[in-house]
N, C-alpha and C positions, 0 to 999 in steps of 0.2 A: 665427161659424160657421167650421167647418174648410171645408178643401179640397175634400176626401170629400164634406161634407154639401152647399157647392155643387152641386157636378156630380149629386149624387142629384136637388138642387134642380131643375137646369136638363134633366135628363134625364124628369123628370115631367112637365115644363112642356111639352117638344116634342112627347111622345108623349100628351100631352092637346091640342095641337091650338092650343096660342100660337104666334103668325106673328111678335112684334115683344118684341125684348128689348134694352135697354140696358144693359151691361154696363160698369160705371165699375173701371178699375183702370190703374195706372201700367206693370203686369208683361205689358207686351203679350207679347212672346217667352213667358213660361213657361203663360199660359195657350191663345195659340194651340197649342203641344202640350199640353197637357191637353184642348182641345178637339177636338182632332183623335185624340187617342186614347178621348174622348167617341163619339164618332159613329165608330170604327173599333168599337168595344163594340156599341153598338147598328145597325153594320151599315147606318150610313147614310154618305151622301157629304159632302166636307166643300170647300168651295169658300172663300177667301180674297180680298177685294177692297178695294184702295187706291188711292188718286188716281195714285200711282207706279208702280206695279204693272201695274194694270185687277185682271181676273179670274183667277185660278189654283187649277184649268187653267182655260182659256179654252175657249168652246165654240166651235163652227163659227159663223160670220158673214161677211156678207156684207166687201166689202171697202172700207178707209177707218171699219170700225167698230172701234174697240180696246176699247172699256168701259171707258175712263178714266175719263172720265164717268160720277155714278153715275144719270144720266136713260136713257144706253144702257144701260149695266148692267142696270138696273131690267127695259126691254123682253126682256133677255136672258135673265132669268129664269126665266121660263117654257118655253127652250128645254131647261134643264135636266131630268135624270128626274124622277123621285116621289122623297121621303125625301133631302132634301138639308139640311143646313146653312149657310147662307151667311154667312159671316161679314167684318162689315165692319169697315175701319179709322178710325176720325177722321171718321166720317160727319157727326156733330153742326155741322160750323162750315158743311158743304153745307145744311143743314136750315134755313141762312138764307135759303136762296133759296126764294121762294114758290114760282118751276117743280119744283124738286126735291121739296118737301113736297110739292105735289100728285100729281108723281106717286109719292111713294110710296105715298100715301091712295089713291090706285086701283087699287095693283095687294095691298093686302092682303088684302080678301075673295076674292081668287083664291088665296092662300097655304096655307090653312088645307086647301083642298080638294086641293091637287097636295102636300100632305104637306110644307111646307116651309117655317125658320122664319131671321128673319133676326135675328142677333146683332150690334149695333153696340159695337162695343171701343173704347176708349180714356176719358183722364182727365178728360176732359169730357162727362160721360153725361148732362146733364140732357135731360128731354123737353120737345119744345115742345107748346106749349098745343093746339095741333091735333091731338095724339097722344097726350094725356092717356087717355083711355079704349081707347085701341088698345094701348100699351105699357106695360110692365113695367119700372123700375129696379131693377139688381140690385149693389150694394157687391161685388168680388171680394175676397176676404178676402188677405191678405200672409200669406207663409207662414208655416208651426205650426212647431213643434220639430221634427218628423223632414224636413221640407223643409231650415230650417238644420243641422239634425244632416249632413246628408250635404255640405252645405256645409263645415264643420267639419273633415270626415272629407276632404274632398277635398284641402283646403288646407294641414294640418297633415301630408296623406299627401306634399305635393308632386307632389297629380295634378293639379293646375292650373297653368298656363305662368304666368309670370313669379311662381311663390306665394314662399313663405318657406321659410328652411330646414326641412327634415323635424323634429316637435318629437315627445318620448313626450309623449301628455295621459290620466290618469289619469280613469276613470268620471268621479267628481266635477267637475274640474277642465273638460271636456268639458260637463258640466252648466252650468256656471257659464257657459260661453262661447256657449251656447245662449241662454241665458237673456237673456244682454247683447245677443244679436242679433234677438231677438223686435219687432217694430214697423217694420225693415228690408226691405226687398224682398232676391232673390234678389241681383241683380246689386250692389247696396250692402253687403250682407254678406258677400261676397267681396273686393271692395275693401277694405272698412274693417276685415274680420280681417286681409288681406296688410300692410297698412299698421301695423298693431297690433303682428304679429309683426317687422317691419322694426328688427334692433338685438338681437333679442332671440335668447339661444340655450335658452332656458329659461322655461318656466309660473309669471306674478307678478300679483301685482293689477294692476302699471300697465299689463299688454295690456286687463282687462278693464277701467279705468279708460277706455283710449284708444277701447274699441269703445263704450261707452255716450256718452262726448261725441261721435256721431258723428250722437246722437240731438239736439243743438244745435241744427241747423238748421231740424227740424222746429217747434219752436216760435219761432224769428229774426221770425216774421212776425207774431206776438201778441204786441199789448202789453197785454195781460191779467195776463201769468205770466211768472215769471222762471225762466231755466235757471241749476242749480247746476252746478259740475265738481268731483267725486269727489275731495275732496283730504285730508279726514278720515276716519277710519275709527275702528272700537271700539277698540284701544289705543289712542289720543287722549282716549279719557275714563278719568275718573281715578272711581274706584270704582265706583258703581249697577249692580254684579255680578249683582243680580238682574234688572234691568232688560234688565243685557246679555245672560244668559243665556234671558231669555224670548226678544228680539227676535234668538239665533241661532239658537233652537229653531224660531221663526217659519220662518225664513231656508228653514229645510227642507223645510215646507209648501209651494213653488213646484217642487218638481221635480215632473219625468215622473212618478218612481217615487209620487209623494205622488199623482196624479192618478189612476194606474191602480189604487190602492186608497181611490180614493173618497175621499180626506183636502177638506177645503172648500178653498180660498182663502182666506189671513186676510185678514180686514177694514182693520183700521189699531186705534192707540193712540192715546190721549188721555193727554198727558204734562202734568200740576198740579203746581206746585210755585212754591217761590221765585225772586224773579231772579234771574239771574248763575249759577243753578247748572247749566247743561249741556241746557238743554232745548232749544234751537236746534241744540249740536252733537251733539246724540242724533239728532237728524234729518238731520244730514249724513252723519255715522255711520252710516246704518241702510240709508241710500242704497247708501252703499259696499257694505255688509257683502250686501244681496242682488245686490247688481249691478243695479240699475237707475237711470234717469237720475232728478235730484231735481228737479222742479218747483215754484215755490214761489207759493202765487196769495194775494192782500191782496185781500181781499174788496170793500173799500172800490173798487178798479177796477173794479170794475162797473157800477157805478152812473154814471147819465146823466140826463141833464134829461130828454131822448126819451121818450115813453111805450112802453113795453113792450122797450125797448135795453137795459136794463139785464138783465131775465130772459134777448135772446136774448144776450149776455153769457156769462149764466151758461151756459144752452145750449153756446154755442163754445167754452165753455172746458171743461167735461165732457167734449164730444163729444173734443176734443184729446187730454184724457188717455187716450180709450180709442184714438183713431188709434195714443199711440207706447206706449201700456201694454206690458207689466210697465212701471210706474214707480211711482216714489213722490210724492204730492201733501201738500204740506207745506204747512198752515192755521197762519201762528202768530200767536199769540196770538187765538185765535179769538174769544172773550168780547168784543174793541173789534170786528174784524170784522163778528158780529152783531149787535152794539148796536142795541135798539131792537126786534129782532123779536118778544119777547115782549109780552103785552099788558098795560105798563105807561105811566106817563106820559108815555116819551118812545117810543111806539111806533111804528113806521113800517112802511106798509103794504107800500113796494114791499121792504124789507128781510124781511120775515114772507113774502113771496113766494120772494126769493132765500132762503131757509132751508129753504122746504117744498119747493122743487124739490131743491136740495140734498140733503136725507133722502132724498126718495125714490129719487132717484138712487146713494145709499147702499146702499139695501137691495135694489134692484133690478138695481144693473149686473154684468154676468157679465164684464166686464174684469178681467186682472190690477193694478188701482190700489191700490197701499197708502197708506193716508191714514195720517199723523202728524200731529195736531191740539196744539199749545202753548196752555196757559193759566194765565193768573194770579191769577184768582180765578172762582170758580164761579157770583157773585151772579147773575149779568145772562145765564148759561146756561141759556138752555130746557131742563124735563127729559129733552123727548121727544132732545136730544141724547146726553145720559148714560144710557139704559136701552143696556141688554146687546142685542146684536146691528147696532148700528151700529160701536160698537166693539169691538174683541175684548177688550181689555183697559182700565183705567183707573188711571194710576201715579201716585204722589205723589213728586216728589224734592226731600228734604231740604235743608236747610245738612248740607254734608258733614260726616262725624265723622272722628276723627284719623286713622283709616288712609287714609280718602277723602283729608284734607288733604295728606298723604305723599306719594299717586299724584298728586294734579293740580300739586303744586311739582314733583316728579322729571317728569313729562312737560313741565311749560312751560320748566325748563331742559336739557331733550334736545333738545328744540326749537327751544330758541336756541341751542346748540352748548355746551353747559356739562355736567359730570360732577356728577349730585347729590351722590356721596357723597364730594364735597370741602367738601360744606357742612354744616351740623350740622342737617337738613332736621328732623330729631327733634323737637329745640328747638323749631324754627319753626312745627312743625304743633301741636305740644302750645301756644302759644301764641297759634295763633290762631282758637279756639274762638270761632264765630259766625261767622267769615268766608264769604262763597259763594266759586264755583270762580272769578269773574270777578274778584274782591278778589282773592283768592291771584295770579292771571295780573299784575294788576294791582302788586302789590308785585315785582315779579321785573321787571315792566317799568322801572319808576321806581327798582329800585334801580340797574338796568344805566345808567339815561339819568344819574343824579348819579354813580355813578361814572366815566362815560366825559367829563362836566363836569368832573371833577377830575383827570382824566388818570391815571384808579388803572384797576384790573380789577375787575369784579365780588368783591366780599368776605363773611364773612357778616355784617360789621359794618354794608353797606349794604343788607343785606335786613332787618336787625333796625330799622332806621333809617327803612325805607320802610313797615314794619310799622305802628312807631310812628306812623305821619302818615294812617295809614289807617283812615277811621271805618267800619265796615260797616255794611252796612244795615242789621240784625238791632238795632243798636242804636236806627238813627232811626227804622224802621217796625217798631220791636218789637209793637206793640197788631195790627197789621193780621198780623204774620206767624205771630202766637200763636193767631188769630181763623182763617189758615188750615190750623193744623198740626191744630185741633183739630177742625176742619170733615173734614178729610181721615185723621184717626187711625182712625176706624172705618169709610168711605166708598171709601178707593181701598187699591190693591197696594201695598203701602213699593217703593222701588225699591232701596235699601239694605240690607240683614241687619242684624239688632241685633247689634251688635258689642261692648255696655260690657264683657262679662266678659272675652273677649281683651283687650279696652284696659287693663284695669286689670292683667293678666298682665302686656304687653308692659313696660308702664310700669315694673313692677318689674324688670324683665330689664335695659329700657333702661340704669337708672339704675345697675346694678350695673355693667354694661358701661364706660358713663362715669367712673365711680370711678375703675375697672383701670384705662385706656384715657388717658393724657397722653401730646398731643401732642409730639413736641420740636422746641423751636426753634433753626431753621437758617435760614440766609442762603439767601435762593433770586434767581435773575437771574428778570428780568421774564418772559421767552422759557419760563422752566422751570416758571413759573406758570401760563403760560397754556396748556402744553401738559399740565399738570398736569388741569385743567380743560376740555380737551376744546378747547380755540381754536385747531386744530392751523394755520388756514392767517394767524392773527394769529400763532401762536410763530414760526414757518419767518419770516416775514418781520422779526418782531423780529430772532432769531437772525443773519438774513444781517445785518441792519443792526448790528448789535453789531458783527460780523467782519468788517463792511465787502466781502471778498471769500468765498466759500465755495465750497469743492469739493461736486460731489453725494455722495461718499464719506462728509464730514466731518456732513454733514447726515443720512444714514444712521447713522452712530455715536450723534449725537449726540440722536435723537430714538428710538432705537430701544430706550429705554428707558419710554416711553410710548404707544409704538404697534408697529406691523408695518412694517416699513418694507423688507425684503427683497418680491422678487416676480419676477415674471415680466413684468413691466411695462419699458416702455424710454419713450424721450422721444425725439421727431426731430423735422425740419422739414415743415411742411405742404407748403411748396412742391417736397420732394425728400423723399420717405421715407426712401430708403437716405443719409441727411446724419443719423447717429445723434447724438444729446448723449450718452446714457447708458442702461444697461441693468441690470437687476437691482433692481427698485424695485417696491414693492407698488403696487397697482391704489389705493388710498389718496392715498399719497405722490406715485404721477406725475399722477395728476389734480390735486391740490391744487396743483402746480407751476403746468401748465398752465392753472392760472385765476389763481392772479397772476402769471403769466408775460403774460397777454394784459390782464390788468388792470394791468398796467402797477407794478405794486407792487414786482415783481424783474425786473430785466433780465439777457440772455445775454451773455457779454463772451469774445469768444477770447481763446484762450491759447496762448501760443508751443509750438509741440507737442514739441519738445525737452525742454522743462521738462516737460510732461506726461507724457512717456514713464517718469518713476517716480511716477506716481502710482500709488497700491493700488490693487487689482481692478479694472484699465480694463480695458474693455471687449477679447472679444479677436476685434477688428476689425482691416481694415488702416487707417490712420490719414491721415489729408487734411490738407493745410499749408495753412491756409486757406479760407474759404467758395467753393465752386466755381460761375460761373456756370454751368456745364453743368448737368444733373440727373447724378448720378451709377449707371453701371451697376450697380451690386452694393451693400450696404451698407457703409458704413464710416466711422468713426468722428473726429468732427467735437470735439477739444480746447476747454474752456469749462469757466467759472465763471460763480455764481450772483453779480448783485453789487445791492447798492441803489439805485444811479444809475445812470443811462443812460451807457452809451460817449460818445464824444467824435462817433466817427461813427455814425451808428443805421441799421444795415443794419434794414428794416420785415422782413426773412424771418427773423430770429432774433427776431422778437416775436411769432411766428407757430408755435406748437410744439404736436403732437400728443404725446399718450402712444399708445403704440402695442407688441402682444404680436409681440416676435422669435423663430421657431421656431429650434431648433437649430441 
């Protein structure tokens, strides 16, 4: 229930004449104003009482009485008008006391008639057993999208003290940020957006990454379920375009604008297919792609020797998803999960139990939960799982076909820092028909690990080599994966397009191209290799090692034929900012410095600044003879070389270096 439909709730409830309501929420602050703007509506008074506090306002009383106490309290009551609200703070831990229960048991049949009803707040709302038919529990619900939307609006306006820089955030982009702050209270999504935007001068997935782990702790306390962190997304998978295309279509069903024109909430997908082909990281991926935190629950935790532990189990762990909902709930390999609940030989009852809470729980819960369900064979799946309206959809993914094969080699070597199109990827994918996406990761891996065994670089002579040694499954479970392609040819969505007639195009294209198309052979230094291939913070270190000493200048020339390496970027010292090493370097180039500057790979070595004084494009700073203990007032500029061994003497503040932007 919204906000709104509370307070309709609790507005009903007073003016029909309920005297006792327990009110369970963490957001004391936001709903004492809500409450109080409750009862300024309907024209009643609103009284406010805590152990710390007493009464406010306080009525007239005698003297030595404060209403600290909620047993004077209680007598005070009555001294109040007709049509009051009284609303209490943390009353529940006083409700131990049997003086205190009793008297509040006396003076309720008085309440109803003097018009007046008491609200007990705070995060421990349960009722004692004495007050069972007297009281009402009521869930306060955490705020909806237009509670965070103004949140959003506040923070990103920089109407809120210590917020973040002022940011443009575009409808959409504004949506997504909502979205990621849904299961948060007021006061935590102001935090954890300020925190989010901290570093940032600009709207990117890792603010919405950093606001949805914020949802982490919420589940720290069950060991039920595990939390994912947002570190894959849909460009990490390498082809199932249709798969991806549905699950961004999905993606859109969650706004605002989807709800005020009646659109459902999607359900979740059931992703079938072979192993190793992307069905785990589809579900990381999908995480990302709506912005919600990914929960991932093994069924098999559930379960307890206890009689009836295992279903409230399942209970606790439902009821969680819908506490930090929108999320996504991620069942994999569901098929061993429910092993057993159907009614065959190896049946089991309490498992048929956890299965039928499960569905129904399915089809009945109004939470934002996307379920993503993994499986590997269909045998041992109840049908009542696979009929239409538990899932929205039901995909089958493939052993990849050749363009597939393309995408997942060029991403696992983006990945690892390598440039596909230094490698004949063409070759490679045209040759390994039958592979899944985990065999392809899997030869990229093994060819890196024997050639850095041999002291060589990645080649594509050790991908064709790691190829070789790799039997894929398609060959040892051929009969079983034949038995599911063909279960699944007319039964589920392909997640991949039939691609043969472009394949057979491409192929002809390909091969005309490689005709044209000879390499020539040149002599290349290791350093020109590797920065050839994308290894830019292995070349920079080769490189200085070659030259034994290196100017930053000489280092700009000499890679600037592979990268960017001009910028607005400079390099200083942590301990003194205005101690410059150098200026005019891409945001690329000074970062990569200052990480094997601090990993110890290249060291800072002064230089007689004399000799420095004809160096090209230095810096036009006034120049420092030497490291200064002082901090220096103004910036200027600090004479050095890049070298591969340490100094003789190691000053720890030249191993210490920021990149950092110098304005004019």
């Amino acid at each position: 229930m919204s906000t709104s439909d509370i307070l309709e709730n609790l507005r009903s409830r007073i003016l029909s004449g309920y005297t006792l309501l327990f009110l369970k929420s963490w957001e004391e602050d936001r709903w004492e104003n809500e409450l109080a703007q409750l009862a300024l509506e309907m024209e009643w008074g609103l009284v406010t009482w805590s152990a710390t506090t007493g009464p406010q306002p306080p009525i007239s009383m005698d003297e030595g009485e404060t209403g600290h106490d909620p047993q004077n309290f209680f007598d005070q009551i009555a001294l109040y008008p007709p049509q009051h609200v009284f609303l209490m703070k943390d009353l529940a831990p006083h409700l131990e006391n049997p003086d205190v229960l009793r008297k509040l048991r006396d003076i309720i049949p008085d309440l109803a008639d003097q018009q007046k009803i008491l609200l007990c707040l705070g995060p421990d709302a349960d009722i004692p057993m004495a007050l069972q038919k007297e009281a009402v529990q009521i869930e306060l619900p955490l705020p909806g999208s237009e509670e965070l939307r103004e949140v959003v609006q506040n923070v990103f306006g920089h109407e809120e003290p210590n917020a973040a820089v002022p940011l443009e955030l575009k409808p959409d982009e504004e949506e997504r940020v909502v979205k990621s702050l849904l299961g948060l209270t007021v006061r935590e999504a102001r935090k954890a957006l300020t925190r989010a935007l901290y570093g940032h001068n600009s709207f990117n997935d890792e603010i919405i990454v950093s606001l949805v782990s914020e949802k982490k702790r919420m589940v720290q306390g069950s060991d039920l379920v595990e939390f994912y962190e947002l570190d894959e997304g849909v460009r990490d998978i390498g082809g199932l375009e249709m798969l991806k295309e549905w699950m961004t279509q999905r993606s859109e069903a969650f706004s605002s604008r989807a709800r005020e024109k009646g659109v459902p909430v999607p359900k979740g997908v059931l992703l079938l297919g072979v192993q190793g082909c992307g069905k785990s990281l589809t579900c990381r991926a999908t995480a990302r792609l709506l912005g919600f935190p990914l929960v991932r629950l093994d069924v098999s935790s559930l379960l307890s020797s206890d009689r009836g532990s295992s279903e409230k189990n399942m209970r606790d762990v439902l009821h969680l998803m819908e506490t930090i909902a929108p999320a996504v709930l991620w069942l994999d390999e569901i098929e061993k999960g429910f092993a057993g609940s159907d009614q065959s030989a190896d049946y089991d009852s309490t498992m048929s139990r956890l299965m039928g809470r499960f569905l129904t729980w399915m089809d009945e819960r109004h939470a934002p939960v996307f379920v993503v369900a993994t499986a590997n064979s269909v045998k041992s799946l109840p049908p009542e799982l696979l009929r239409r309206g538990r899932f929205d959809e039901l995909f089958f993914i493939d052993l990849p076909n050749y363009y597939e094969r393309k995408q997942i080699l060029e991403v696992h070597l983006v990945k690892r820092g390598w440039k596909p199109e230094k490698f004949d990827i063409n070759n490679l994918a045209e040759r390994t028909e039958g592979y899944s996406g985990a065999e392809l990761e899997q030869i990229i891996v093994s060819a890196m690990l024997d050639s850095y065994g041999k002291g060589q670089i990645l080649s594509q002579k050790a991908l064709d080599d790691a190829r070789e040694n790799t039997v894929p499954l398609s060959v040892t479970m051929e009969e079983k994966i034949f038995e599911l392609r063909e279960w699944a040819r007319t039964r589920c969505r392909p997640a991949t397009p039939d691609s043969r007639v472009m394949q057979m195009m491409d192929e002809e294209n390909r091969r005309d191209e490689e005709a044209a198309a000879e390499r020539a052979a040149a002599h290349r230094e290791e350093w020109q290799m590797l920065a050839e291939h994308g290894q830019y913070p292995a070349a920079f270190a080769e490189f200085v090692r070659l030259k034994k000493s290196v100017h930053y200048h000489e280092l700009e020339e000499a890679f600037a034929e592979y990268m960017t390496t001009a910028g607005d970027q400079g390099l200083a010292l942590r301990s003194d900012p205005n101690t410059v090493l150098w200026v005019g370097l891409s945001p690329d180039v000074a970062g990569t410095l200052v990480k094997l500057i601090a990993e110890k790979k290249l060291y800072v070595h002064e230089v007689d600044p004399d000799i420095a004084e004809s160096t090209p494009k230095k810096p036009k700073l006034p120049t420092v003879r030497g490291l200064s203990e002082e901090r220096l007032a103004r910036p200027c500029w600090l004479p050095t070389v890049l070298c591969a061994y340490a100094p003789e003497e190691v000053n720890p503040r030249l191993s210490r270096v920021a990149r950092m932007k110098l304005s004019n």
